[in-house]
Biopython code that builds the backbone (N, CA, C, O; Angstrom):
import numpy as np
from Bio.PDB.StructureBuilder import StructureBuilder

atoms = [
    (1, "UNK", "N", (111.798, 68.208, 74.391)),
    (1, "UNK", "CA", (111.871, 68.120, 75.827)),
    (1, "UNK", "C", (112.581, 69.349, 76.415)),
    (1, "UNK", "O", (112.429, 69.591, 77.612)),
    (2, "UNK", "N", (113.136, 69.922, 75.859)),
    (2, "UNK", "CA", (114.141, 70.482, 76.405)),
    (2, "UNK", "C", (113.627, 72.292, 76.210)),
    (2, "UNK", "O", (114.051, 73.202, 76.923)),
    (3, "UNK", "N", (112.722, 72.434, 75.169)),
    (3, "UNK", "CA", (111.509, 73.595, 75.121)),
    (3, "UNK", "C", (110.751, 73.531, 76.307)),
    (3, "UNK", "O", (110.800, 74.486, 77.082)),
    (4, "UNK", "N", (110.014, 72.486, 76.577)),
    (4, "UNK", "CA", (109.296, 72.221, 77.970)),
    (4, "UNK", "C", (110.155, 72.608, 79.549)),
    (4, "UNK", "O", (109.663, 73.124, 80.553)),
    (5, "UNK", "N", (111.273, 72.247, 79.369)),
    (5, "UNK", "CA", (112.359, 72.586, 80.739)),
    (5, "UNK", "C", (112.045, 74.218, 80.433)),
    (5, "UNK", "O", (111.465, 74.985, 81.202)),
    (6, "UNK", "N", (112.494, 74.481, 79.325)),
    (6, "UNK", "CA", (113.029, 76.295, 79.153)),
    (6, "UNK", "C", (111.645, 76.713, 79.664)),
    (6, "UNK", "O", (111.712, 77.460, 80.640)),
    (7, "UNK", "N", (110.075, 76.335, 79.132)),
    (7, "UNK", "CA", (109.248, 77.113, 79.149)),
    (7, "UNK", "C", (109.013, 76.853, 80.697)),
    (7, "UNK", "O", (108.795, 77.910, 81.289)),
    (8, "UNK", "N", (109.001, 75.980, 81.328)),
    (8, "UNK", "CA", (109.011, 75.754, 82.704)),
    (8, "UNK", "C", (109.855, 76.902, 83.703)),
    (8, "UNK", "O", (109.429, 77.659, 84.576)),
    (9, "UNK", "N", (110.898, 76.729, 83.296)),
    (9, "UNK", "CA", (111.662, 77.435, 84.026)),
    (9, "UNK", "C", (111.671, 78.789, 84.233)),
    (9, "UNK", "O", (111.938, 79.410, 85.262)),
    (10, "UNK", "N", (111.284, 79.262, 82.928)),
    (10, "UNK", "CA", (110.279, 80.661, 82.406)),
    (10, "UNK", "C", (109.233, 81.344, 83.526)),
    (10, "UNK", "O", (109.283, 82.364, 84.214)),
    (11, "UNK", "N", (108.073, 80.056, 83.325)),
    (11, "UNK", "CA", (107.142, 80.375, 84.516)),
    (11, "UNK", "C", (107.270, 80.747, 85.887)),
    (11, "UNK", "O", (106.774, 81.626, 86.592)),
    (12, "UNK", "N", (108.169, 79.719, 86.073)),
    (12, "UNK", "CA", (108.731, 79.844, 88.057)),
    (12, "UNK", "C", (109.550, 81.377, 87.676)),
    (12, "UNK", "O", (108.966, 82.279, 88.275)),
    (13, "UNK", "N", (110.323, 81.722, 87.137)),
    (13, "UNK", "CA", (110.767, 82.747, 87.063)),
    (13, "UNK", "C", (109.922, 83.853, 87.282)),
    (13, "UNK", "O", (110.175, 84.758, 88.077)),
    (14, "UNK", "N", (108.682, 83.759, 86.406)),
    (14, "UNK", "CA", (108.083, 84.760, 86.396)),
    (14, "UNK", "C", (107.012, 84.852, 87.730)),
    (14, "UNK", "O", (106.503, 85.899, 88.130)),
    (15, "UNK", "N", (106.859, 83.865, 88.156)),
    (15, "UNK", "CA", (105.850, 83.554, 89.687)),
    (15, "UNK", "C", (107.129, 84.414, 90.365)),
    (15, "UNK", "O", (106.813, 85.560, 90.681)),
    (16, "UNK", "N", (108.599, 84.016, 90.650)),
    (16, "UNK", "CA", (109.156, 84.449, 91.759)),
    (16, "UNK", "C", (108.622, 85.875, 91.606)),
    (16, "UNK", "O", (107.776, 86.130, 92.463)),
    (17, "UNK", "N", (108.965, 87.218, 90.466)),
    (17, "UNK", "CA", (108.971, 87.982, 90.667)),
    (17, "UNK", "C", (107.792, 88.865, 90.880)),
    (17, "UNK", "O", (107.633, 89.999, 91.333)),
    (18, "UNK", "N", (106.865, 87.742, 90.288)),
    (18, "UNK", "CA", (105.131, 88.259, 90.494)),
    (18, "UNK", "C", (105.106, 88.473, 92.551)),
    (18, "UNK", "O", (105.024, 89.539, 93.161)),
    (19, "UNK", "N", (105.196, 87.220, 93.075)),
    (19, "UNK", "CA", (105.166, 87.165, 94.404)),
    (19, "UNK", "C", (106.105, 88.106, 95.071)),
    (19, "UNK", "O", (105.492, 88.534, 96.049)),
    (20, "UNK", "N", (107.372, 88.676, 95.024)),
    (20, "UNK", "CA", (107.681, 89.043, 95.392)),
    (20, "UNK", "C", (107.399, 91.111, 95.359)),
    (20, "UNK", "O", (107.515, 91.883, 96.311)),
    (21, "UNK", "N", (107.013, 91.444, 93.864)),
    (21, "UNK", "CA", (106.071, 92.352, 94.084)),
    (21, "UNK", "C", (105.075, 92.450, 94.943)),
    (21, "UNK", "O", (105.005, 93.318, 95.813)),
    (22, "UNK", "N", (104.110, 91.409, 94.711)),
    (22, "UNK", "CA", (103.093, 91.395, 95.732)),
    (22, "UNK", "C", (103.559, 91.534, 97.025)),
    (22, "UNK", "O", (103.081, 92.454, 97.689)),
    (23, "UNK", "N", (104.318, 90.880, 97.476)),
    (23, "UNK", "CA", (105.022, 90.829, 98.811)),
    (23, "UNK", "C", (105.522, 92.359, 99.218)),
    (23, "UNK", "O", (105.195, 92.715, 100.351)),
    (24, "UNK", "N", (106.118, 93.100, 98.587)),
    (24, "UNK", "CA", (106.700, 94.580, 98.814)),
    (24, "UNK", "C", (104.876, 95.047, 98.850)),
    (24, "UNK", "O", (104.362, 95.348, 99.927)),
    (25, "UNK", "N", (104.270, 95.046, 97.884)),
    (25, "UNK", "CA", (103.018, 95.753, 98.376)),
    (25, "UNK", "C", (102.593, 95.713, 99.317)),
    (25, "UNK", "O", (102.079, 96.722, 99.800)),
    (26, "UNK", "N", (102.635, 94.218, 100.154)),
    (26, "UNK", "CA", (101.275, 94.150, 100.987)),
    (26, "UNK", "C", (102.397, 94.749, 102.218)),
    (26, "UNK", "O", (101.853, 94.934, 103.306)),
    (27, "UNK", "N", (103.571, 94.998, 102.168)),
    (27, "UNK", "CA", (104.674, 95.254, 103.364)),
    (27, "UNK", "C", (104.000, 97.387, 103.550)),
    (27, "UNK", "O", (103.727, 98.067, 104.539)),
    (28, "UNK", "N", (103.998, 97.669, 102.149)),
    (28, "UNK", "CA", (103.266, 99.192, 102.077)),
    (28, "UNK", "C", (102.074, 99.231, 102.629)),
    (28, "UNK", "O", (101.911, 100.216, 103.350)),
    (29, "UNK", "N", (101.232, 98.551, 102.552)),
    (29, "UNK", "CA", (100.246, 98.783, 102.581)),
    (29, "UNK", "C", (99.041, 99.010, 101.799)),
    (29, "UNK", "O", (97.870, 99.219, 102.117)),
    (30, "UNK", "N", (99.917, 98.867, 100.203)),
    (30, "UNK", "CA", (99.385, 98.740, 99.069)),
    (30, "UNK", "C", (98.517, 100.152, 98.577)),
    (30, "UNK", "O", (97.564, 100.243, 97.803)),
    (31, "UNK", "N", (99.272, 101.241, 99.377)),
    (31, "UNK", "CA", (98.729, 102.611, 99.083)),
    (31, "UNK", "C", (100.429, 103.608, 99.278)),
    (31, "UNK", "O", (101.360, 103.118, 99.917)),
    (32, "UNK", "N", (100.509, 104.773, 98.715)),
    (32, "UNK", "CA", (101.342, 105.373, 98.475)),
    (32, "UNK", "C", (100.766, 106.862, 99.423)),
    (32, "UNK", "O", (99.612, 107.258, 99.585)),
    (33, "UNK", "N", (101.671, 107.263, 99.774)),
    (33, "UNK", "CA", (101.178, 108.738, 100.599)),
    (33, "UNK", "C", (100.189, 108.803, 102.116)),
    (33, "UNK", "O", (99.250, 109.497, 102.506)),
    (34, "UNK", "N", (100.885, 107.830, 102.595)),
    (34, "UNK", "CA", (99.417, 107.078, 103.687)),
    (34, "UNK", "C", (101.190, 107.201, 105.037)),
    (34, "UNK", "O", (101.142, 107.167, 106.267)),
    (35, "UNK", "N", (101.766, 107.261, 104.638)),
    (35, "UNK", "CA", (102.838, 107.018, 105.669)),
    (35, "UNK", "C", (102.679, 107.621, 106.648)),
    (35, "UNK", "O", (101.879, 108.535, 106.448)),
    (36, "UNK", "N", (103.167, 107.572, 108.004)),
    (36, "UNK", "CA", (103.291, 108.494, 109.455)),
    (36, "UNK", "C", (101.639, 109.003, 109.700)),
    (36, "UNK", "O", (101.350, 109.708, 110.667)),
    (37, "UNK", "N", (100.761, 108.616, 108.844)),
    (37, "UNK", "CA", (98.981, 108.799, 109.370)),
    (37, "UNK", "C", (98.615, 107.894, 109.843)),
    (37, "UNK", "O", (98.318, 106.864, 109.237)),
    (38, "UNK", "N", (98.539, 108.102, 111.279)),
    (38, "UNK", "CA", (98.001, 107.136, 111.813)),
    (38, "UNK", "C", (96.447, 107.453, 112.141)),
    (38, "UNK", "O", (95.924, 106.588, 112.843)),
    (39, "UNK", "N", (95.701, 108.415, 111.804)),
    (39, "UNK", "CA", (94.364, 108.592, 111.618)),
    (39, "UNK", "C", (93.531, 108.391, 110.624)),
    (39, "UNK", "O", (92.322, 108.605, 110.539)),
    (40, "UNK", "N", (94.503, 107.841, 109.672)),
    (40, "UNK", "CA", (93.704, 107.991, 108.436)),
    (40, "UNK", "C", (92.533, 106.625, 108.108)),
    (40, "UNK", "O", (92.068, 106.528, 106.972)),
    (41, "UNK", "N", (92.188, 105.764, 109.044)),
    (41, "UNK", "CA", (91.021, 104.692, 109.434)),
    (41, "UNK", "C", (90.670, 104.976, 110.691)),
    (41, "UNK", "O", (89.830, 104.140, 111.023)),
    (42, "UNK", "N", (90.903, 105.801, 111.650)),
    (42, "UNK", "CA", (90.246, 106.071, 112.905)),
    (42, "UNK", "C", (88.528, 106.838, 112.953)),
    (42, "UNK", "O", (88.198, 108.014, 112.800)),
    (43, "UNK", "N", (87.533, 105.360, 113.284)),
    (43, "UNK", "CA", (86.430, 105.861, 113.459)),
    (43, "UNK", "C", (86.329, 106.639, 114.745)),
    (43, "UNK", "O", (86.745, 106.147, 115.794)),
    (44, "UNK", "N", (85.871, 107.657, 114.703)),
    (44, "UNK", "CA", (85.316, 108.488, 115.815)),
    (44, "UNK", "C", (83.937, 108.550, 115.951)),
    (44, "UNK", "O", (83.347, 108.292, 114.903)),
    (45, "UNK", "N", (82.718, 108.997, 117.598)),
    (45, "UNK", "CA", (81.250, 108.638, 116.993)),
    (45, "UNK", "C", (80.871, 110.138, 117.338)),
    (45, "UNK", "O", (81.466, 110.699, 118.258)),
    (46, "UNK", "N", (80.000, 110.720, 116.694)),
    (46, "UNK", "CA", (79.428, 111.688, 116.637)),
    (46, "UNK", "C", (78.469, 111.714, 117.915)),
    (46, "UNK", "O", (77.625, 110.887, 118.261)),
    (47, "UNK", "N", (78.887, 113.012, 118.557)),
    (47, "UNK", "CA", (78.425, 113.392, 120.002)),
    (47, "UNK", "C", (76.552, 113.614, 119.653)),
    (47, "UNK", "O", (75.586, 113.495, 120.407)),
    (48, "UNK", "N", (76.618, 113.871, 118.607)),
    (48, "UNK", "CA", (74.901, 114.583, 118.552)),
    (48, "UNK", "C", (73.572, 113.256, 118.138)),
    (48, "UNK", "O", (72.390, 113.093, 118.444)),
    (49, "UNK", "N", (74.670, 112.457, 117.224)),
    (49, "UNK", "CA", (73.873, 111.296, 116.973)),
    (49, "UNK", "C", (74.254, 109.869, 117.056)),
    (49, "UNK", "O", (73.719, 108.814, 116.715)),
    (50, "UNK", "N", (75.275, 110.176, 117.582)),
    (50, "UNK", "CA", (75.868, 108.730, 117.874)),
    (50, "UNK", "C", (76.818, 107.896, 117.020)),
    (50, "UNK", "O", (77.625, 107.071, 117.449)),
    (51, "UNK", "N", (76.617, 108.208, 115.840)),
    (51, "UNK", "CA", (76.825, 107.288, 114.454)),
    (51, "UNK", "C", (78.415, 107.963, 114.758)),
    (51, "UNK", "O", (78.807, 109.061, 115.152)),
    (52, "UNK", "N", (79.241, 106.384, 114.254)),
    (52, "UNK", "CA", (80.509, 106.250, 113.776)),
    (52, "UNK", "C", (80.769, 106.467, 112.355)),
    (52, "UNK", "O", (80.085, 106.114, 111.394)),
    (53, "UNK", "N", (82.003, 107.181, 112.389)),
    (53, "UNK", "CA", (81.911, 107.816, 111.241)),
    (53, "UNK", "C", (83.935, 107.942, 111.064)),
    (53, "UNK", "O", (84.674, 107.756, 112.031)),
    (54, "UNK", "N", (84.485, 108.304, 109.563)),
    (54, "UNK", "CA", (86.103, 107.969, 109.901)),
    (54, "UNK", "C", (86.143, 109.932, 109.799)),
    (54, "UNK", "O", (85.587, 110.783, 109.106)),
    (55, "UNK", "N", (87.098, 109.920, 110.880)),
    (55, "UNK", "CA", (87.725, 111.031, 111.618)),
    (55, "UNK", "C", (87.734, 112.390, 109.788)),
    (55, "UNK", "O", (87.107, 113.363, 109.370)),
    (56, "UNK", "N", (88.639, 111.688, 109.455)),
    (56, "UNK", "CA", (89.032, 112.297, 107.780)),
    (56, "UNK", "C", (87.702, 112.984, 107.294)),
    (56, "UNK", "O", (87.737, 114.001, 106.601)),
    (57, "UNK", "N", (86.561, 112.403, 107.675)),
    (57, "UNK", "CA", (85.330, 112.918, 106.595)),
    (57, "UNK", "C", (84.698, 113.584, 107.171)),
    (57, "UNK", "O", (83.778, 113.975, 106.452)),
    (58, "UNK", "N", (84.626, 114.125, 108.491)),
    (58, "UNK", "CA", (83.989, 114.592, 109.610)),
    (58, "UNK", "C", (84.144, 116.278, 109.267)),
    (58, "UNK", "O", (84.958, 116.952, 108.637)),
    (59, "UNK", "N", (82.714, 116.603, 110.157)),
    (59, "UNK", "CA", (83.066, 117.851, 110.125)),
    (59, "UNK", "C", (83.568, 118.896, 111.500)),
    (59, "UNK", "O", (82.930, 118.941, 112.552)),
    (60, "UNK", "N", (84.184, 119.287, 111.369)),
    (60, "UNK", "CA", (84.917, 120.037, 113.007)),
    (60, "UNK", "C", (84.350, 121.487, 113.247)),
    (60, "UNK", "O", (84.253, 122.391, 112.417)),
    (61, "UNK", "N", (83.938, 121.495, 114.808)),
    (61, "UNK", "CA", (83.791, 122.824, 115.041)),
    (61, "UNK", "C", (84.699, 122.916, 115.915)),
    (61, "UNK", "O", (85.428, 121.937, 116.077)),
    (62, "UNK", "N", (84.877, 123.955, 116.608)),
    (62, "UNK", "CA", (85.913, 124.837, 117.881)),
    (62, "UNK", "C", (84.940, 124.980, 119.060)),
    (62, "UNK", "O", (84.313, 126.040, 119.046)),
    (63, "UNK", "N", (84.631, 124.006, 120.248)),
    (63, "UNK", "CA", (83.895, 124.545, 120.795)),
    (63, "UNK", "C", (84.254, 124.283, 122.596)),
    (63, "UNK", "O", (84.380, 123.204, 123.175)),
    (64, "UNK", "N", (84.369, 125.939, 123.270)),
    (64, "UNK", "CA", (84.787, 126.043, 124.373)),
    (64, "UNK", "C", (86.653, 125.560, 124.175)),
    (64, "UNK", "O", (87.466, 125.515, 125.099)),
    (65, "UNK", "N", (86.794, 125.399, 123.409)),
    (65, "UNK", "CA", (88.747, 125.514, 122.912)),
    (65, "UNK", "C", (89.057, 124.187, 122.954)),
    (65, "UNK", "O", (90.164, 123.744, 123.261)),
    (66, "UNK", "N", (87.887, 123.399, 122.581)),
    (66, "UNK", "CA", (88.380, 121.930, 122.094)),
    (66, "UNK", "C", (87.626, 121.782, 120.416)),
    (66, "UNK", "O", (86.898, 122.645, 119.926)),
    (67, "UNK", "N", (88.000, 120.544, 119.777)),
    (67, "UNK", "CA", (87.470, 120.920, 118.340)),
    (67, "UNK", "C", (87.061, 119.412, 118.338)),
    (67, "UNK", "O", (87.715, 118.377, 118.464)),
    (68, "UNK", "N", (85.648, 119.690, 118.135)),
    (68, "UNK", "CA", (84.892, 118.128, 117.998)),
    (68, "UNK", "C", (84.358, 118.200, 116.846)),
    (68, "UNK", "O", (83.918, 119.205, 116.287)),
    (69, "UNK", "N", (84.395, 116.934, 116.409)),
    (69, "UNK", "CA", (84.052, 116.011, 115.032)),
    (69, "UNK", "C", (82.370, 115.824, 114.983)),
    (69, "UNK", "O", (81.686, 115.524, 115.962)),
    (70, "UNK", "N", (81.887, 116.061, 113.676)),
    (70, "UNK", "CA", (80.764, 115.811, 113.563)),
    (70, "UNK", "C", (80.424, 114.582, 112.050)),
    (70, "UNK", "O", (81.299, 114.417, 111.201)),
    (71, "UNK", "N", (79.344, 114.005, 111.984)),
    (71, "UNK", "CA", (79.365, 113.217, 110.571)),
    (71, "UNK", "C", (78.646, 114.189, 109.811)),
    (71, "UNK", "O", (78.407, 113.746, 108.688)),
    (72, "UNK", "N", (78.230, 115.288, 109.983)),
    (72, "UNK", "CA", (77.717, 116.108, 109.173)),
    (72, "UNK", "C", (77.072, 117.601, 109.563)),
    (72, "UNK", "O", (77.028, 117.906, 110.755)),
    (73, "UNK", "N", (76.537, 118.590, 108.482)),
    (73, "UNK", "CA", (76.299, 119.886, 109.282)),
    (73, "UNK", "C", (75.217, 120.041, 109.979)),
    (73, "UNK", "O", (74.945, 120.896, 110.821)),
    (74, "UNK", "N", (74.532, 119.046, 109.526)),
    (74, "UNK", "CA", (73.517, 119.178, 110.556)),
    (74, "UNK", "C", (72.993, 118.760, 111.652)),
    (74, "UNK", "O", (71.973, 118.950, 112.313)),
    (75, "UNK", "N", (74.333, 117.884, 111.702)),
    (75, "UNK", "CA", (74.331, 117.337, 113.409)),
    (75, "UNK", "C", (75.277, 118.273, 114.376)),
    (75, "UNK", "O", (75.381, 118.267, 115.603)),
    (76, "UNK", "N", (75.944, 119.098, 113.359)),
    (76, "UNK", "CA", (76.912, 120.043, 113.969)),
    (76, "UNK", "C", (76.031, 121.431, 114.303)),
    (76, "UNK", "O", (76.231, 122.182, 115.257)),
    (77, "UNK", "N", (75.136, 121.556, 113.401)),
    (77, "UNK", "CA", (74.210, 122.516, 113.971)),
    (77, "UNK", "C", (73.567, 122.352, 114.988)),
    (77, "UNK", "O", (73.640, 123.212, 115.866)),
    (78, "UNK", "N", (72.701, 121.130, 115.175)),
    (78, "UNK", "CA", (71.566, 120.456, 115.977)),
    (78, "UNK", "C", (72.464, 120.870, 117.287)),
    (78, "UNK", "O", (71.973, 121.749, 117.996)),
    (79, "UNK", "N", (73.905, 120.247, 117.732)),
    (79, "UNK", "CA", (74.793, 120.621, 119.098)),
    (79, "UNK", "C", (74.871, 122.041, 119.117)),
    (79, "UNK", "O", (75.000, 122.552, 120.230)),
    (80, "UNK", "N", (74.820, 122.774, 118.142)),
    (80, "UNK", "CA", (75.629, 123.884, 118.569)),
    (80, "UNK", "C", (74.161, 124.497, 118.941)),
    (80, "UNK", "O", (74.147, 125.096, 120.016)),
    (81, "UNK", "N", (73.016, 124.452, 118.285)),
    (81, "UNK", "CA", (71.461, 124.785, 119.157)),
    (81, "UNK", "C", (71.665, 124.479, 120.650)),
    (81, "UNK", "O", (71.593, 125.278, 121.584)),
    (82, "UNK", "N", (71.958, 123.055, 120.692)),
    (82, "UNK", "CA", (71.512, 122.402, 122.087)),
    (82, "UNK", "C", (72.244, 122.871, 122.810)),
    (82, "UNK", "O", (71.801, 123.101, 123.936)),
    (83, "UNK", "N", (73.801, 123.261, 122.496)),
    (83, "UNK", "CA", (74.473, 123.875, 123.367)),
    (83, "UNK", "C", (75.341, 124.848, 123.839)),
    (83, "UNK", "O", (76.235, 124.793, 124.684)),
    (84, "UNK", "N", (74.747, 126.117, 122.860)),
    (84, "UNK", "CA", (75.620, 127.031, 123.188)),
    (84, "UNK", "C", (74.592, 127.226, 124.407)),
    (84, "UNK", "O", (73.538, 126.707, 124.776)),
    (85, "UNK", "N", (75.711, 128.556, 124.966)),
    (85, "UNK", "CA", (75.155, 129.133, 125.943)),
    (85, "UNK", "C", (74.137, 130.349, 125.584)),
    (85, "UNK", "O", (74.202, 130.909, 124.489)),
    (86, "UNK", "N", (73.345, 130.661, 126.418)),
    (86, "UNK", "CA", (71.898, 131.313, 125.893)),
    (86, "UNK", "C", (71.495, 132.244, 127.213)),
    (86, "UNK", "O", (70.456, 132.903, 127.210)),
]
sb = StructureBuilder()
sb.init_structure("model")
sb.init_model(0)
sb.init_chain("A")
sb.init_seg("    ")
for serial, (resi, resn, name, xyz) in enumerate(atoms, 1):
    if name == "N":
        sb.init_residue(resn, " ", resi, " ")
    sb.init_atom(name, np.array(xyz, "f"), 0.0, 1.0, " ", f" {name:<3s}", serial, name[0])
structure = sb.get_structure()
């Protein structure tokens, strides 16, 4: 009987500290190096085709001294056809 108490007591032991890891993770965010980014899930939508896309993967041009986001080069081309000046 008294193996059964120990191995019992064992378990809950080991739940507290399981949960309480978990608990510090999910307080992080469960990622390391993500701190003070607050862009790092911000969808932005692409001016040329519309499509939402996350800011991070985008591609940027400089245009007229602002810098807009594209989901790719060839939607960044397609604008810069349609709108440079000519």
């Amino acid at each position: 009987m008294g193996r059964i108490l120990l191995f019992a007591i064992l378990i809950f032991l080991g739940y507290l500290v399981v949960k309480s890891l978990g608990a510090s993770l999910l307080k992080r965010g469960g990622r390391d190096g993500d701190e003070g980014r607050s862009d790092s899930a911000e969808l932005i939508q692409d001016p040329q085709c519309g499509i939402f896309f996350l800011k991070q993967h985008g591609i940027q041009a400089r245009i007229g001294g602002q810098t807009i986001s594209f989901c790719s080069k060839a939607c960044r081309d397609k604008y810069l056809d349609t709108h440079s000046p000519r």
